[in-house]
Every structure is written in structure tokens, then in C-alpha cells.
N, C-alpha and C positions, 0 to 999 in steps of 0.2 A: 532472436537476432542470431540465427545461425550463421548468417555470413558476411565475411568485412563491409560487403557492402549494405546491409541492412542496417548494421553497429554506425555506420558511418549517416545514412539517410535518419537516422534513429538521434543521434548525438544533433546532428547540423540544427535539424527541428527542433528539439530541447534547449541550443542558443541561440535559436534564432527569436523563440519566445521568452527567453532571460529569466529560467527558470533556478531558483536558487537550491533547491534540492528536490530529486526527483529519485520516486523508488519503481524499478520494474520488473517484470515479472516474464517467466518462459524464457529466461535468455538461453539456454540449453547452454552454460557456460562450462566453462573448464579453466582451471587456474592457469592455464597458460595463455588462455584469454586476456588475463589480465592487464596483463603489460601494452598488449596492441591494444587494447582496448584505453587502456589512461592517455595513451600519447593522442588516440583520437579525440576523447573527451576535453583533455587539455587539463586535467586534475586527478584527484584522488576519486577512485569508487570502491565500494567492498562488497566484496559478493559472497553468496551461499549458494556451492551446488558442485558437483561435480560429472557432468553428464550432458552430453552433445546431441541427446535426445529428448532430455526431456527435462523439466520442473527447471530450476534456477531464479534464484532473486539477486537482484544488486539495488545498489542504495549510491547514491550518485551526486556529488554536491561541486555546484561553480565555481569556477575558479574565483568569481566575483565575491563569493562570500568568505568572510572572514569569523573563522573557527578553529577549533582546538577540540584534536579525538581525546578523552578519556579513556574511550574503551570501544574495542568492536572484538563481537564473539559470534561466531557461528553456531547455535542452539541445537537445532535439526538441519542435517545440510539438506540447500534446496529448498528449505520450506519455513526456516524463523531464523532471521540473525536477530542483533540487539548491535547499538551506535549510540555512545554516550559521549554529547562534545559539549563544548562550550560555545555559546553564540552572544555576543554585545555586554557579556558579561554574567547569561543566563546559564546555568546548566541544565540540557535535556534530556532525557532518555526514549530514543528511537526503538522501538520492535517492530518490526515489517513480518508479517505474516503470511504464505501462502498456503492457503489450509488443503485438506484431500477431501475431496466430494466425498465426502462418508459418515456417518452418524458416529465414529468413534471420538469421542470428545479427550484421548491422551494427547492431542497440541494445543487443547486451549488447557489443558489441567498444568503444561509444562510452562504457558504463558502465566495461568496464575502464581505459580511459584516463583516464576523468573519475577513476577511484578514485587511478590512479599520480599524476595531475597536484596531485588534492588531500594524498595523505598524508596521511590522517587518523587520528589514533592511536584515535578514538571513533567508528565508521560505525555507520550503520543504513542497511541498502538493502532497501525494502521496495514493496508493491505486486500488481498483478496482472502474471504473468509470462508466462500463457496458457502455460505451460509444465511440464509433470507432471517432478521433480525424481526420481521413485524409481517405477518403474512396478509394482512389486508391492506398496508401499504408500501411494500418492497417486494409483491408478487402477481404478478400477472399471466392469469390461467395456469394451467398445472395441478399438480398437489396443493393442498392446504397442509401439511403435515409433513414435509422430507426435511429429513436430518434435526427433529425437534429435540433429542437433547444436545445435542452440539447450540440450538440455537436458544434454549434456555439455557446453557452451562456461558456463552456468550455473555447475552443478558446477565448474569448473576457477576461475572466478572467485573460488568461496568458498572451496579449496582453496587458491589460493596468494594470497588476504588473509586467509587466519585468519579467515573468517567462520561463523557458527553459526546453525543454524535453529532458534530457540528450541522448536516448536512439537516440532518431532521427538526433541528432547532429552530434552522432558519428556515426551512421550508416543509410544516409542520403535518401540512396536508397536500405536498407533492407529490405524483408517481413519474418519479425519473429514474432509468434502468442503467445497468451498469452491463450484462450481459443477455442474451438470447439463444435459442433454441433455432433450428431450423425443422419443428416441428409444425403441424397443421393442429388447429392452429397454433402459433410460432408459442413460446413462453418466455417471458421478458420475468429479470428477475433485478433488483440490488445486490451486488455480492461485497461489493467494495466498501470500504468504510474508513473513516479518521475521527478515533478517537480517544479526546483528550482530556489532560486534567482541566478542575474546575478553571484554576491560575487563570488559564491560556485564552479561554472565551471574550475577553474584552479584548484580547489583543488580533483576533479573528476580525476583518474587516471584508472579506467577500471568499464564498466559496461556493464551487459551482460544477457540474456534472455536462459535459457538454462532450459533442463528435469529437473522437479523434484520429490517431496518426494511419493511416495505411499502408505497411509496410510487403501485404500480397493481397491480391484482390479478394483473397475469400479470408482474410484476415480481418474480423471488425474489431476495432479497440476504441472505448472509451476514455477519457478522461475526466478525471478528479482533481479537481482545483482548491488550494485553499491560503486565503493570502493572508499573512501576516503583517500588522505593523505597516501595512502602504510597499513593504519596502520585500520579504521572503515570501515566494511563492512554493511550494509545496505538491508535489504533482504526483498524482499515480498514474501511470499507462497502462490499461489493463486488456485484460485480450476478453 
């Protein structure tokens, strides 16, 4: 979202599908972004990053929802915050992740710690992980083998926090991609992921991997859906 008018085609789409909290990715932000950037959205967002070229996350909640921040921290800027609010009486703890294409596993060793230190009986760790979780179904052509300890040091995370990949749950024997290659032929991968504590799985009612927003034509971004309760949708925008 380099420019207002991107922020702006970016935001309208997000209400116009009455999204209750949406995390994304690449905004090449800068904190002074911030301010123009709330009066468009119409609320609160918190971001990580500081750099008009590259990496940035923010985390983005409607005006429509009713919550209460406990905590927002920026971990590695541009690449892990953490948002700890209160919602209908629940307490959550948020980590958004944008990982580095690289086999060095020091930001998920900094997520597991961040997870031991908070203790959270209600996680959600979600994000771009640039990281294939299950290579015979979240990989399409390519390597069988890129970044495998990043993506057992992954695996072992959700393993011993009781964490769950909604997507895989419900769709046990799906192949649906979250990014591509413009390689011959092309490589379709999963990178994106949400996932949560045990708690949260009955209160998951539809989640879903589907085309999304176009903000330049050679731009493709997916989308991650994941509805809570009838009532909180949950959304990544991924590039």
C-alpha cells in the first residue's frame, strides 16, 4: 500500500466486506503513515515496520467491533507484532508473523519464547510464514525440501502449544495455495496460515482460502478467511 490511493481502495474493500479484524502484509509503512492511514480506515490499526520499501505488517480492527487493547508490542519490526485485547469478554493473544524466505528459524525460536513468556490460554498465531507446513499437501512442484528446519521448528511449535491449523482441519485433503511462482512450470505453494488454541476450534464456523483484492495488475493476492461465532471475521491479505 505504497500510496494513499492504494490505502484507500485497500480500506473501502475491507468495509465494504464487514471485516472485523484484518491483518496485512507489505504495506511498506512508516509511522507517519499512521495517522492518514486511521482517519481512512475509520479506527484503530497498529503496525510493524518502518520502511517505504519494503516488509511492513499491520493489524487492523472495525470500528464495528467492540474491544479493549491490553497490549500491543512490536517484536521484530516489519516482520512480528503481538495484540492482546479483550473481545465479548474473552481475552486473546494476537502474533502476526511475516517470516524471511530463509531456512534460519531465529523468528520462530523468538515466537516460541514470546508464546512461553505470554501464556496464553487463547492464541492465534497467524500470518505469512513463507514456510510450506506439509510438502505433499501445501506444495505444488518445486522443491520437496526448501527451508525444512524453519518448517519442522514450525511444526514443533504447534505441537507442543496445542496449536491447530484451522484450514487443514476442515479441509483435510485439500490443495489450495496461498502464493505462486511465475516459474515454468509455475510453483503454487501455502504460506499463509491461522493458527489456534485448542479453546477456539468450536467457535470457528467457516474458513476459507479464496481470490483476492487487486491492488496492480501484476499484483496477485489471496485471501484467508476465518469466521468466528457467525458474527468475527478474521482475514489475511496476502501477496
Amino acid at each position: 500500500m505504497e500510496t494513499v490511493t492504494n490505502a484507500k481502495k485497500v480500506f473501502s474493500w475491507l468495509k465494504q466486506n464487514n471485516f472485523s479484524i484484518c491483518l496485512l502484509q507489505e504495506l511498506h509503512c512508516i509511522q507517519e503513515s499512521k495517522e492518514t492511514w486511521e482517519k481512512q480506515w475509520g479506527n484503530e490499526l497498529f503496525l510493524s515496520g518502518n520502511s517505504s520499501n519494503s516488509l511492513g505488517i499491520g493489524i487492523l480492527i472495525n470500528s464495528n467491533t467492540f474491544y479493549e487493547i491490553l497490549e500491543h508490542r512490536e517484536i521484530i519490526e516489519g516482520r512480528l507484532q503481538i495484540l492482546k485485547l479483550k473481545i465479548n469478554d474473552s481475552t486473546i493473544t494476537l502474533l502476526y508473523i511475516y517470516a524471511p524466505n530463509t531456512d534460519d528459524t531465529l523468528v520462530f525460536t523468538t515466537i516460541e519464547n514470546t508464546i512461553i513468556e505470554h501464556n496464553s490460554e487463547t492464541l492465534i498465531l497467524g500470518g505469512d510464514f513463507n514456510n510450506v507446513l506439509n510438502f505433499k499437501l501445501d506444495k505444488l512442484n518445486g522443491r520437496q525440501d526448501t527451508n525444512k528446519k524453519c518448517s519442522q521448528k514450525i511444526n514443533d511449535i504447534i505441537n507442543n502449544n496445542d496449536l491447530h491449523d484451522i484450514y487443514r482441519l476442515r479441509y483435510p485433503d485439500t490443495k489450495r495455495f496461498t502464493w505462486h511462482s511465475n516459474h515454468t512450470p509455475p510453483i503454487f505453494c501455502r504460506l499463509d496460515y491461522i493458527l489456534i488454541s485448542a479453546n477456539l476450534l468450536n467457535s470457528v464456523t467457516k474458513c476459507n482460502i479464496i481470490h483476492g483484492f487487486f491492488i496492480r495488475p501484476l499484483s496477485s493476492y489471496s485471501i484467508f478467511k476465518s469466521r468466528q461465532c457467525s458474527k468475527r471475521t478474521w482475514i489475511f491479505l496476502v501477496k
